[in-house]
Structure formats: structure tokens, C-alpha cells
One Martini backbone bead per residue (centre of mass of N, CA, C, O) as a GRO file, in nm:
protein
  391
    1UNK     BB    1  -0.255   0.624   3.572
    2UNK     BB    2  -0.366   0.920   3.393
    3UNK     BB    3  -0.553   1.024   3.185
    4UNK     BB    4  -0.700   1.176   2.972
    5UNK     BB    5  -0.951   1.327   2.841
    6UNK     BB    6  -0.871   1.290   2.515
    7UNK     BB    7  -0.803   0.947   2.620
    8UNK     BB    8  -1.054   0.863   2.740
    9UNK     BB    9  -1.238   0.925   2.498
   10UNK     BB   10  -1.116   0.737   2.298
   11UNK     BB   11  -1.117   0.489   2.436
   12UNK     BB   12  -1.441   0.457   2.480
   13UNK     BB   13  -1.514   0.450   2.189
   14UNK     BB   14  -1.318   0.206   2.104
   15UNK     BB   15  -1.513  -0.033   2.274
   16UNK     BB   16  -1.679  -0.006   2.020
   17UNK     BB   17  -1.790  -0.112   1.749
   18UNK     BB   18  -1.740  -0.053   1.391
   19UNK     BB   19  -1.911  -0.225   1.149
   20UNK     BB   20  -1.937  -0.006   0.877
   21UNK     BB   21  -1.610  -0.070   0.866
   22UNK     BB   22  -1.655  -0.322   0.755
   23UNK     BB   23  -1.682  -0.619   0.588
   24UNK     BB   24  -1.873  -0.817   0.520
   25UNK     BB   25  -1.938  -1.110   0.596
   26UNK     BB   26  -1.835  -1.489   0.557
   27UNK     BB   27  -1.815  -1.744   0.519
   28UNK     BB   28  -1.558  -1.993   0.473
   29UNK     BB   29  -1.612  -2.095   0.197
   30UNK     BB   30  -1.550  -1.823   0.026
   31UNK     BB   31  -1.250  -1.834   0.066
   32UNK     BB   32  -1.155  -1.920  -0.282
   33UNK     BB   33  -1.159  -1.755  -0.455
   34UNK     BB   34  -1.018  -1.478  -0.673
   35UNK     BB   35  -1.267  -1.336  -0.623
   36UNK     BB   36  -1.440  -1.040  -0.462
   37UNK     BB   37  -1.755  -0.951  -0.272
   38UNK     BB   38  -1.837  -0.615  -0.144
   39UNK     BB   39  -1.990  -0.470   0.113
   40UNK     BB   40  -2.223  -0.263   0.334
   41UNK     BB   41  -2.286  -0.188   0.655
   42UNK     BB   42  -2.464   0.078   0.649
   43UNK     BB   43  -2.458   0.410   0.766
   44UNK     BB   44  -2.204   0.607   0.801
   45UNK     BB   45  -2.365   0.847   0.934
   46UNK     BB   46  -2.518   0.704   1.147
   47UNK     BB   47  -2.203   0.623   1.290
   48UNK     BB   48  -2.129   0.896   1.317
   49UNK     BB   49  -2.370   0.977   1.543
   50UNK     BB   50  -2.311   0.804   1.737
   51UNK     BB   51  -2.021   0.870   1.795
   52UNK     BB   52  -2.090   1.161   1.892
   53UNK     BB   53  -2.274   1.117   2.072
   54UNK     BB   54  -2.067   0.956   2.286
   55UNK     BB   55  -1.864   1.193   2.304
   56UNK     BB   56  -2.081   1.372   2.448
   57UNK     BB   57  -2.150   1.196   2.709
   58UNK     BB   58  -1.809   1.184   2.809
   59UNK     BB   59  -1.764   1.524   2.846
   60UNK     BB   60  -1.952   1.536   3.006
   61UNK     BB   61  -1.894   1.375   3.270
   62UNK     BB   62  -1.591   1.516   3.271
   63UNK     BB   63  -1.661   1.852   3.203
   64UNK     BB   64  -1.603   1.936   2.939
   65UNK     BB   65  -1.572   2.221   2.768
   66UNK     BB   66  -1.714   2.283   2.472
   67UNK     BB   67  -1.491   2.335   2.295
   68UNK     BB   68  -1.327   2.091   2.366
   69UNK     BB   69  -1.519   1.866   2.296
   70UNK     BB   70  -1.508   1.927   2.024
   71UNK     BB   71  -1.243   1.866   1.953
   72UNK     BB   72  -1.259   1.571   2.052
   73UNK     BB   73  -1.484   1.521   1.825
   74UNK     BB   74  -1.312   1.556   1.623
   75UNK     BB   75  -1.072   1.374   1.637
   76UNK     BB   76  -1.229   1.100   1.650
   77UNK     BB   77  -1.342   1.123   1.395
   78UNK     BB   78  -1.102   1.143   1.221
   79UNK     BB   79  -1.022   0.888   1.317
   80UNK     BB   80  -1.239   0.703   1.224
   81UNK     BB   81  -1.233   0.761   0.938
   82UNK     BB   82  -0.924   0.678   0.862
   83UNK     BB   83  -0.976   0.401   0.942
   84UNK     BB   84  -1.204   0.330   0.770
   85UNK     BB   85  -1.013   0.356   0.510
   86UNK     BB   86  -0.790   0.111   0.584
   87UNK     BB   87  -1.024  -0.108   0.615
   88UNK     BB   88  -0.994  -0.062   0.285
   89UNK     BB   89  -0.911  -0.249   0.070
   90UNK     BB   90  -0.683  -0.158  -0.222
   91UNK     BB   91  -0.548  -0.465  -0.372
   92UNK     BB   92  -0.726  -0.649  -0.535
   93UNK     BB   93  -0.719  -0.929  -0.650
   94UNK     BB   94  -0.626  -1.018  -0.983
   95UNK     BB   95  -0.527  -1.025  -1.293
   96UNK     BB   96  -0.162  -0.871  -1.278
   97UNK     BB   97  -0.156  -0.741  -0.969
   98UNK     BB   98   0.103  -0.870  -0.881
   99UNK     BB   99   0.309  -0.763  -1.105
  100UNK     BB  100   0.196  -0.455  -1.069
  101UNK     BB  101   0.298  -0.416  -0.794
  102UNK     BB  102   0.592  -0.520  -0.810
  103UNK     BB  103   0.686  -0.308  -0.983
  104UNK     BB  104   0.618  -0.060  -0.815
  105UNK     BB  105   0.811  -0.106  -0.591
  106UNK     BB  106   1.047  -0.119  -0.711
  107UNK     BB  107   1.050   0.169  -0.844
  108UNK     BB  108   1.024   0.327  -0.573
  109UNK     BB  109   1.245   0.180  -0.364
  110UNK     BB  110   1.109   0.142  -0.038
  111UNK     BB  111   1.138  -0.177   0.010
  112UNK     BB  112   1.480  -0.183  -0.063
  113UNK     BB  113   1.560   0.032   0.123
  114UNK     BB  114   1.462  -0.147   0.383
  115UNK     BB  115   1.453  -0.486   0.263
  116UNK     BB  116   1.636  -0.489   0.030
  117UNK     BB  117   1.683  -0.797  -0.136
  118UNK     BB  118   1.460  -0.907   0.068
  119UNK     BB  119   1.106  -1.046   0.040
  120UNK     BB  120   1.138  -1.141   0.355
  121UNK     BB  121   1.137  -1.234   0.649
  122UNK     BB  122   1.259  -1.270   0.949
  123UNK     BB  123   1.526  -1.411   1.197
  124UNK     BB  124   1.482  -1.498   1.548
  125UNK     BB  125   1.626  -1.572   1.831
  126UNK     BB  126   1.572  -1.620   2.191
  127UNK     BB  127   1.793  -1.425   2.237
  128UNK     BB  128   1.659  -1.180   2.045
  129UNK     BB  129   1.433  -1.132   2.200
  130UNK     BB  130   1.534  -1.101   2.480
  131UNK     BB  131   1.678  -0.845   2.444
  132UNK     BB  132   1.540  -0.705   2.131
  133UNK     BB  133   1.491  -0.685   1.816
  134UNK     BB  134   1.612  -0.390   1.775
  135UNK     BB  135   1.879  -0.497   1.796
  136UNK     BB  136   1.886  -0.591   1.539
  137UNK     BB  137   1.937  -0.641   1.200
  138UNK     BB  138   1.744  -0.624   0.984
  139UNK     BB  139   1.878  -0.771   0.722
  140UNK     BB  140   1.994  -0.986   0.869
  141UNK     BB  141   1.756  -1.147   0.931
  142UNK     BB  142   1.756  -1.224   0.618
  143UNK     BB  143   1.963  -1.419   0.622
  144UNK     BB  144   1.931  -1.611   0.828
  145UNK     BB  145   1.660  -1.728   0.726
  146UNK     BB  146   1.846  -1.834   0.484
  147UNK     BB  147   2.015  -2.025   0.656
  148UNK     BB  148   1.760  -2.188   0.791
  149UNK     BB  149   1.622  -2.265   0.509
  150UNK     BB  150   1.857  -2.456   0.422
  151UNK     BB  151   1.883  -2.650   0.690
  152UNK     BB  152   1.578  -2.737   0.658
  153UNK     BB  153   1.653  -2.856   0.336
  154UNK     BB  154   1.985  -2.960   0.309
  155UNK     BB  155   2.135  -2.688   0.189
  156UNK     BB  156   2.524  -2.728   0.055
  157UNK     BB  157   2.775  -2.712  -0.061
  158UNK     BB  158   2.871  -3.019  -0.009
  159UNK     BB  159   2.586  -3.119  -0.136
  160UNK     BB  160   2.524  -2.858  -0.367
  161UNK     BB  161   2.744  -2.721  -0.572
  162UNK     BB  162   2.624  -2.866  -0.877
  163UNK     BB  163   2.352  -2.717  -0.880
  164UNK     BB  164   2.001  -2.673  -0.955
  165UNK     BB  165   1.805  -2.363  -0.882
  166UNK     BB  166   1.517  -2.305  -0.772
  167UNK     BB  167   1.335  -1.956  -0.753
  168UNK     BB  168   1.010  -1.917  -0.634
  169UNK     BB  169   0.972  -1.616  -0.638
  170UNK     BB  170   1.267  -1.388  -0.643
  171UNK     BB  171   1.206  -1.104  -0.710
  172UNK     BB  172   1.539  -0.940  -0.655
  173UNK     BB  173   1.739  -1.184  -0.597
  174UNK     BB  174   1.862  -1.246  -0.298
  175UNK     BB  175   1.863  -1.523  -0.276
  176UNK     BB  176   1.953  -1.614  -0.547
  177UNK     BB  177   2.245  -1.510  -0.500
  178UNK     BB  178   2.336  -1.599  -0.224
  179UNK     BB  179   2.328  -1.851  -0.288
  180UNK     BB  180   2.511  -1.934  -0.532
  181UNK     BB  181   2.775  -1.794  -0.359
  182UNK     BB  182   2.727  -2.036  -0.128
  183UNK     BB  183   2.760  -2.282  -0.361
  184UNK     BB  184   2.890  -2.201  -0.578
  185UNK     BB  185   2.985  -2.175  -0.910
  186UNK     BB  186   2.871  -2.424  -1.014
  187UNK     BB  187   2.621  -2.337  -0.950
  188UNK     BB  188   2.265  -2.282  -1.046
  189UNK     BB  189   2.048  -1.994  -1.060
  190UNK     BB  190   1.684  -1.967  -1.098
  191UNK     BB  191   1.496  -1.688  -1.119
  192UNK     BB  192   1.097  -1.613  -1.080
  193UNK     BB  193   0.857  -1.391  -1.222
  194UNK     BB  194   0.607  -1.154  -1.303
  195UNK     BB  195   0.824  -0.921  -1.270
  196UNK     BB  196   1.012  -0.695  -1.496
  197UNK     BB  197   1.119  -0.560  -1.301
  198UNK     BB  198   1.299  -0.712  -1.140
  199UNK     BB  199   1.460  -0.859  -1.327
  200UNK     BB  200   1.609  -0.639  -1.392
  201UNK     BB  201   1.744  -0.588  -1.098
  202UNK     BB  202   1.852  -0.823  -1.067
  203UNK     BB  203   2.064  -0.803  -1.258
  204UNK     BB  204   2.202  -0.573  -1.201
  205UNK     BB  205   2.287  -0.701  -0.914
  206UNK     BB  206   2.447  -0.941  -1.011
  207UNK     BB  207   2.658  -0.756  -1.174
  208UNK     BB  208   2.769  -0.584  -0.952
  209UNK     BB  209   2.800  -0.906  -0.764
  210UNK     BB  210   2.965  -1.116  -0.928
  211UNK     BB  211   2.691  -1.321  -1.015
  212UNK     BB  212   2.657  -1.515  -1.294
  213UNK     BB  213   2.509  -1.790  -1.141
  214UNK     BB  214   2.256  -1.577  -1.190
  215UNK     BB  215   1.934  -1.641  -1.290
  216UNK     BB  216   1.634  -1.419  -1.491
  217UNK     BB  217   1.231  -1.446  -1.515
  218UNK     BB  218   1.005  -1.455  -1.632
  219UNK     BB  219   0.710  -1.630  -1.503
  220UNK     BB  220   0.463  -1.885  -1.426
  221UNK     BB  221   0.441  -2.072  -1.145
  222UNK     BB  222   0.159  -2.199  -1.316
  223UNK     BB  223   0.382  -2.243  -1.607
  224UNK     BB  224   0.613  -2.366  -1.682
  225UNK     BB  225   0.897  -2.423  -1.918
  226UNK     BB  226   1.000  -2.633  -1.808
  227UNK     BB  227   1.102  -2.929  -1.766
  228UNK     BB  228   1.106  -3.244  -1.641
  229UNK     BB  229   1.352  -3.291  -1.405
  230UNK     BB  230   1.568  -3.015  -1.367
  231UNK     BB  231   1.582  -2.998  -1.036
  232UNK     BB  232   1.763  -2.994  -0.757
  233UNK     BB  233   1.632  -2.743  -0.630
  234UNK     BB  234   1.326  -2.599  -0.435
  235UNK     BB  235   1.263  -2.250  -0.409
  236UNK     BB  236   0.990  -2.144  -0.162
  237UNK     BB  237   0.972  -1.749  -0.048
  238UNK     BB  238   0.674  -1.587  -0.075
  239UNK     BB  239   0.462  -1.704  -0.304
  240UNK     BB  240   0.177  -1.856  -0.238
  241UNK     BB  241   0.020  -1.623  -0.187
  242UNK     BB  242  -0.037  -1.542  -0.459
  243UNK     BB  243  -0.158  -1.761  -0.515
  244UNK     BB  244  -0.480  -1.943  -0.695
  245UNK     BB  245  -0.340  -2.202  -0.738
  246UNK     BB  246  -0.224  -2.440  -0.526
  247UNK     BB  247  -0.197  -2.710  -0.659
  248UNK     BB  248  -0.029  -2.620  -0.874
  249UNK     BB  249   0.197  -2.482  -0.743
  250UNK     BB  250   0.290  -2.790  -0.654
  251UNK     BB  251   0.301  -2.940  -0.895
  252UNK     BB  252   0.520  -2.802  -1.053
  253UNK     BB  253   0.738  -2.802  -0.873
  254UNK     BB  254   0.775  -3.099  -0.869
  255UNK     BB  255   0.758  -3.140  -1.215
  256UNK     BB  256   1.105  -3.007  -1.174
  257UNK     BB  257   1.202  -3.201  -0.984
  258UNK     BB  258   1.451  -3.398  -0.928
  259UNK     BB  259   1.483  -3.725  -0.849
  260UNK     BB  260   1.619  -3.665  -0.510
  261UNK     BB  261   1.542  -3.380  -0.446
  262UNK     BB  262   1.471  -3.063  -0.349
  263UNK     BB  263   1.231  -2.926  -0.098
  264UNK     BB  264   1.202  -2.571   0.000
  265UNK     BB  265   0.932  -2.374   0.215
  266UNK     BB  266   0.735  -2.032   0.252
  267UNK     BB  267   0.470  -1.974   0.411
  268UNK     BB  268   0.179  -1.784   0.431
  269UNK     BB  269  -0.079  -1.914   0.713
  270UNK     BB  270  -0.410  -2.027   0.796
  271UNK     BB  271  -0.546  -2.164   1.013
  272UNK     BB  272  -0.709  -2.422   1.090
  273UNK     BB  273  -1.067  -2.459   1.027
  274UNK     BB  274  -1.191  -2.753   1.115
  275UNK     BB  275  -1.243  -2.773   1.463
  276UNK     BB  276  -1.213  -2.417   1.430
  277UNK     BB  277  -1.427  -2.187   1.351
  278UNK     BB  278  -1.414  -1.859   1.182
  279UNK     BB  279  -1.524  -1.630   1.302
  280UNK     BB  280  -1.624  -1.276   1.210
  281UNK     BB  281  -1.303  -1.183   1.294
  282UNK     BB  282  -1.150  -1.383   1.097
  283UNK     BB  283  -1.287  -1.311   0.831
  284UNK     BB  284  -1.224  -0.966   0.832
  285UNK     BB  285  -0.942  -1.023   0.863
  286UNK     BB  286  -0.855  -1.196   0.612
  287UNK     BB  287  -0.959  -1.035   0.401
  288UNK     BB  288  -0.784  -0.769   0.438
  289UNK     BB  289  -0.523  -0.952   0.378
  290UNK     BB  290  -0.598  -1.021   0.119
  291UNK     BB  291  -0.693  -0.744  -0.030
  292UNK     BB  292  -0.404  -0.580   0.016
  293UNK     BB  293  -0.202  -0.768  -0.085
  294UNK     BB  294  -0.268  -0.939  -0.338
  295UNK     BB  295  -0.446  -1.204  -0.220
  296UNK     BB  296  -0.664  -1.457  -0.299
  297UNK     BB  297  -0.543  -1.683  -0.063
  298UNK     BB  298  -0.533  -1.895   0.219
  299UNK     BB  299  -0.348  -2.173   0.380
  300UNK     BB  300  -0.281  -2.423   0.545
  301UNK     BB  301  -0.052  -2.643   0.625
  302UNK     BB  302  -0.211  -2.870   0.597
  303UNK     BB  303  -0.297  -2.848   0.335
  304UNK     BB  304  -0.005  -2.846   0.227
  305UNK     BB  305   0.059  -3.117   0.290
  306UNK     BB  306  -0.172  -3.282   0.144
  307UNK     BB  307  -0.097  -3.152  -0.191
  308UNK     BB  308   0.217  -3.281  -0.132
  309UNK     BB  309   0.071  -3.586  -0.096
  310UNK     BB  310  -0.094  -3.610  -0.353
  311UNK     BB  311   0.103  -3.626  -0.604
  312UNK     BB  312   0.324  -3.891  -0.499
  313UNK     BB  313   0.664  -3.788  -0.528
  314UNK     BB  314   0.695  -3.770  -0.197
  315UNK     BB  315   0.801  -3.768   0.068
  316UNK     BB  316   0.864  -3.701   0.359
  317UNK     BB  317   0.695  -3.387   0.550
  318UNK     BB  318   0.793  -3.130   0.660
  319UNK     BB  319   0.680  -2.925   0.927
  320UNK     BB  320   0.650  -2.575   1.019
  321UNK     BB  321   0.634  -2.320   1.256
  322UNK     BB  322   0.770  -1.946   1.268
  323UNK     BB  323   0.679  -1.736   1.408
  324UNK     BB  324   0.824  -1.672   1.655
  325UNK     BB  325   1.089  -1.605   1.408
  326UNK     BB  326   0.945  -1.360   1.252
  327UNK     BB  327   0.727  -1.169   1.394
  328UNK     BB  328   0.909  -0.880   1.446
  329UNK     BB  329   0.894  -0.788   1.134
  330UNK     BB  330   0.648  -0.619   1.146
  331UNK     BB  331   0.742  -0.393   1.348
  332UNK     BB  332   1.050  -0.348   1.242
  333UNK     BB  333   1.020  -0.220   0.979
  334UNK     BB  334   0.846   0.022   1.101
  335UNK     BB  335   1.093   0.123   1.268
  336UNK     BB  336   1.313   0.186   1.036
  337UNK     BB  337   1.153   0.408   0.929
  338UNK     BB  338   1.120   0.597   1.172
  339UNK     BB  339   1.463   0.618   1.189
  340UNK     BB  340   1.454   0.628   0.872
  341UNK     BB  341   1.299   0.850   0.644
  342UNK     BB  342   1.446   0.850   0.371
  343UNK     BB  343   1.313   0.648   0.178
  344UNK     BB  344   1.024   0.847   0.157
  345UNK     BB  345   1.032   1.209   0.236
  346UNK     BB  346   1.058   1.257  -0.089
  347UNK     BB  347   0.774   1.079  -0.171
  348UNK     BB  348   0.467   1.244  -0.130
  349UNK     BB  349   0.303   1.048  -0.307
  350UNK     BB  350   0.363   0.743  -0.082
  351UNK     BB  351   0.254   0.821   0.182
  352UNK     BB  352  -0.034   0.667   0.172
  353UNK     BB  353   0.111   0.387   0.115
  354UNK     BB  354   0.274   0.374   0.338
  355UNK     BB  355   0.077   0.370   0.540
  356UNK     BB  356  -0.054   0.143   0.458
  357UNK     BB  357   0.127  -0.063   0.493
  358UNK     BB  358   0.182   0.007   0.805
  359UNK     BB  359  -0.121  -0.095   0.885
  360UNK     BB  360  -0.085  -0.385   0.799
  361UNK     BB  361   0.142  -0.514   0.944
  362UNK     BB  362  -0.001  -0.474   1.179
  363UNK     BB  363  -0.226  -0.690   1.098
  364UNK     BB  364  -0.030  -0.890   1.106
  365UNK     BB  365   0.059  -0.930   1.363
  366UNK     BB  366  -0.179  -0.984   1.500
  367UNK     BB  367  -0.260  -1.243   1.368
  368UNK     BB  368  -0.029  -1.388   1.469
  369UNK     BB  369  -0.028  -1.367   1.760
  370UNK     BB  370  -0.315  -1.492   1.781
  371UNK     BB  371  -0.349  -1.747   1.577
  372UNK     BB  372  -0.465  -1.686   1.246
  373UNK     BB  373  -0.144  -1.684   1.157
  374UNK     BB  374   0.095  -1.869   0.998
  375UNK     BB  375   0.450  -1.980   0.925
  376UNK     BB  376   0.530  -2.188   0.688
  377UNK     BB  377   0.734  -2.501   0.685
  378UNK     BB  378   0.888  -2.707   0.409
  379UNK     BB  379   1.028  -3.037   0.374
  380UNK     BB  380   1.150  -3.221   0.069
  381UNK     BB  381   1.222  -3.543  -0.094
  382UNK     BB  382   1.198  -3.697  -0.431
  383UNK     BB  383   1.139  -3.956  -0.547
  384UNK     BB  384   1.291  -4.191  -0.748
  385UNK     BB  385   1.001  -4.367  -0.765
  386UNK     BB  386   0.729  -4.430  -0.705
  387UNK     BB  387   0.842  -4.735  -0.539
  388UNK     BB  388   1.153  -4.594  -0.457
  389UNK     BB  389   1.256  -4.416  -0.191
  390UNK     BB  390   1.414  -4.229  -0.014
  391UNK     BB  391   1.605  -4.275   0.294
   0.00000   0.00000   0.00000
């Protein structure tokens, strides 16, 4: 297959890093405080002329005539400008910055509109992958997500009827009411949030879908207001990334489910970097995703399974990586939007957040089919005390 001349250029141009439009690295050990602090390497204006200057020499060689290789030098320069504001993570983790994104979205109603009740990845299976992703129905992929970490959590109507069901960070609460309703109006499920819009929208759509034993708080998952040994069930999915303090995040949860109950959660993972540490490329990417989408920092599945270990409290930690089956989701979000622009094509406010968004999606998906993130699933039950394990 032949490029285009304009083809040709683009792609010869971006097989060269632009440096100055990444933030400066730092070694992995600064990546856990809750602030960061980024500066610039170099002179934009610098980069833009090497830029030209090399987009100048490659229309020369192709033999571009002078108006057209402009075009193509206007063209480059402004994908490369373009870039280099996406690279530019724009809604770094703060004191509120949680709550305060999380209303913004559920408010603005187009996170609702493509990913339904359920604000986390879906699930495919071996067979849905080979036949290809887009053919699954991206809502259905997030129902599935919920009935596979139910299994393997070991929870269901005839064990857990009765139970008592904490949902740790439940966004608008799909998950909250599927379980509910999954296990029967004698259980009782409890969702939990920072943001107050959340927290609305969930009970409005309890009260709509006759889910009446499912209810929502706003709440502080590192200062839970519970008492001690509460619930039979705790349920914590894609909240851990938000947490800035990972241990206390595993201690209360911990410190409210009752001896003998089940905990099982979900949540984004980057790689263990003890054997193998993080190139300038690998802290480049974590630092874009940690501070794009306001998490504070991510941490490895080994590293959450020593903190659950580290309590005394659990027995044997299950532990899985769920890449394979969730990752389709990165891309499949981006795809919904495509066939159906209506969730935001009135809202041309919304443009720009949605661009990022959307260019985020696919830096996640990077990510992880690289192996620099992974996609952590813990499961284990309380012991009955101190020195009595359940078996």
C-alpha cells in the first residue's frame, strides 16, 4: 500500500519523540504522595521549529510542491500542538477533586448515557473477543462484569439472601440495585460515595426501579461512619484508584465486614516495578493517567494483596488479573460514542472534556495491553477470630 505524500509526512514526523511536551519524569519512588508537581523540559517554540524544519525536509525530498508541503507543515504543526495539549493532564488529584469531578459527570448526564448505571469496565469472554468486542452490547458487557465478580466472591441469592451488602464508592448505584434485586428483597444493600449528585441520582433511580432495599450516603471511604463487624458482604469496584491512602482504604473495609463475611473487589492496578523498574516511558504514562482522570496514584495487585495480608483479619487472598477480559472496554466506550453522537452532540460545551476523555480511554488501553497496567480482582473472607480461620 502507498502513503500519500501527507501520510508519508505525518508518520516520518511522529517516529521522533517531542520531549517537551511530556512532563519531566521522576524516579518511581515520588509516585505516591497525593500532590505532584510537574514542570516543562525545554522550549515549545524550540520544538516547534525542529518540527518544521524536519516536516521542511521530508516535502523537499518528496518533492512537494512549496504551497502544498505549507499545508502539510500547517497540518503536522497543529496535530502536534493539538497532542501536546492532551498530554497535558488537566484534572490532577486534590482534596475534593473526587466528589467534585464525579458530580460534574453524573450532572452532565453523558458518562450515564454510553456507560449506563454501571461506571466500570465490562466483561468478554474468549468467545466474544474472537467473534470481535463491538459486537457485544457495551451495557450488557457491564451486567456480565457484576455476575462474574459475584462468582468469584462466592456471592449469591442462596447464600447471601439475608445479607447485609456494603458497595464501596457506587457511583449512581447500578450495581447497588442489580445486587439487591439479585439477591432478594431480604438483603439489604448500602452504597456509598463522595459525590452528593451520585448519591441523588442513585436513590431517584432505586425509587423508579422498585428497588427499595438498596440505599445511598454520601460517606468517606477512608472514615466510614459504620461500626465495627457491619456487613456481610463488602463490595468495592474501580474505587480503590481514587483512594490516596491505600491502606487505610483496605483497613475500614476490613474494620466493618463481619467475621466469617466475604470481601471482594476490583480495581485498576499498575505492575509490580520490584524486579523490573519503570523506564522514563512508564513513569511518563502513569504520571498522564494518574493525573487525567484525578487519582492520586495506582499501586500493584502484590502490593494490595500484602495490605489485605498485612490487617490479620482475612484469610487465604484470591487474586486475578482480568486484563484479557475487560480491556475491550477502552476502546469499545470510544466506539459507542462514534455510532451514536447523541449522548453529547448537543452539549457543545462538553467537546473539549469529551475529546479528552476519549483520548484518554485509548491511553488506558495502551496501557494496559502494553503490561503497565493491570486490571486487579481480590477475593477472600474474614476470619471468625484472631486465631480461627474459616476453612
Amino acid at each position: 500500500m502507498r502513503l500519500s505524500p501527507l501520510a508519508t509526512t505525518l508518520l516520518l514526523t511522529f517516529t521522533a519523540p517531542i520531549h517537551s511536551f511530556s512532563p519531566t519524569t521522576t524516579s518511581s519512588s515520588t509516585f505516591f504522595p497525593t500532590t505532584t508537581q510537574r514542570k516543562d523540559n525545554g522550549s515549545s517554540k524550540t520544538e516547534l521549529s525542529m518540527v518544521m524544519g524536519k516536516v521542511s525536509k521530508v516535502t523537499q525530498a518528496l518533492g512537494i510542491p512549496g504551497s502544498a508541503a505549507l499545508g502539510v507543515a500547517a497540518a503536522t504543526v497543529g496535530t502536534v500542538a493539538v497532542k501536546a495539549i492532551l498530554d497535558r493532564p488537566s484534572r490532577t488529584y486534590a482534596e475534593g477533586s473526587v466528589a467534585r469531578e464525579y458530580d460534574a459527570w453524573t450532572q452532565d448526564g453523558i458518562l450515564e448515557y454510553y456507560w449506563g448505571e454501571h461506571i466500570h469496565l465490562g466483561y468478554y469472554n474468549e468467545e466474544e473477543m474472537a467473534a470481535g468486542y463491538k459486537k457485544k452490547n457495551f451495557i450488557q458487557a457491564k451486567y456480565d462484569f457484576v455476575d462474574e465478580m459475584m462468582k468469584l466472591g462466592g456471592i449469591s441469592s442462596a447464600e447471601d439472601g439475608n445479607a447485609k451488602v456494603l458497595d464501596v464508592g457506587c457511583g449512581v448505584g447500578g450495581t447497588s440495585r442489580y445486587l439487591a434485586r439479585q439477591l432478594g428483597p431480604d438483603a439489604e444493600v448500602t452504597g456509598i460515595t463522595l459525590s452528593p449528585n451520585q448519591v441523588k441520582r442513585a436513590t431517584e433511580l432505586a425509587v423508579e426501579q422498585n428497588t427499595p432495599n438498596a440505599n445511598f450516603r454520601v460517606m468517606n471511604a477512608l472514615d466510614m461512619e459504620f461500626d465495627d463487624d457491619t456487613f456481610d458482604v463488602v463490595w468495592a469496584c474501580e474505587s480503590g484508584e481514587h483512594m490516596p491512602d491505600k491502606e487505610k482504604y483496605i483497613q475500614e473495609m476490613m474494620r466493618v465486614l463481619k467475621p466469617g463475611g466475604k470481601f471482594v473487589m476490583a480495581t485498576w492496578c499498575q505492575r509490580d516495578d520490584r524486579k523490573v523498574p519503570f523506564d522514563e516511558k512508564d513513569e511518563r504514562d502513569l504520571r498522564f493517567l494518574y493525573e487525567e482522570w484525578t487519582h492520586p496514584y495506582f499501586i500493584s495487585i502484590e502490593k494490595y494483596k500484602d495490605i489485605i495480608d498485612e490487617t490479620g483479619l482475612m484469610n487465604e487472598v484470591t487474586t486475578e488479573d482480568w486484563n484479557e477480559q475487560t480491556i475491550a472496554s477502552w476502546r469499545h466506550s470510544v466506539w459507542v460514542g462514534v455510532y451514536d453522537p447523541r449522548g453529547f452532540i448537543f452539549k457543545p460545551t462538553k467537546y473539549y472534556k469529551c475529546i479528552r476523555d476519549g483520548y484518554c480511554l485509548e491511553r488506558m488501553h495502551r496501557a494496559f495491553k502494553r503490561g503497565l497496567m493491570q486490571y486487579g480482582m481480590f477475593a477472600a473472607t474474614k476470619k471468625l477470630s484472631a486465631s480461627q480461620p474459616v476453612e
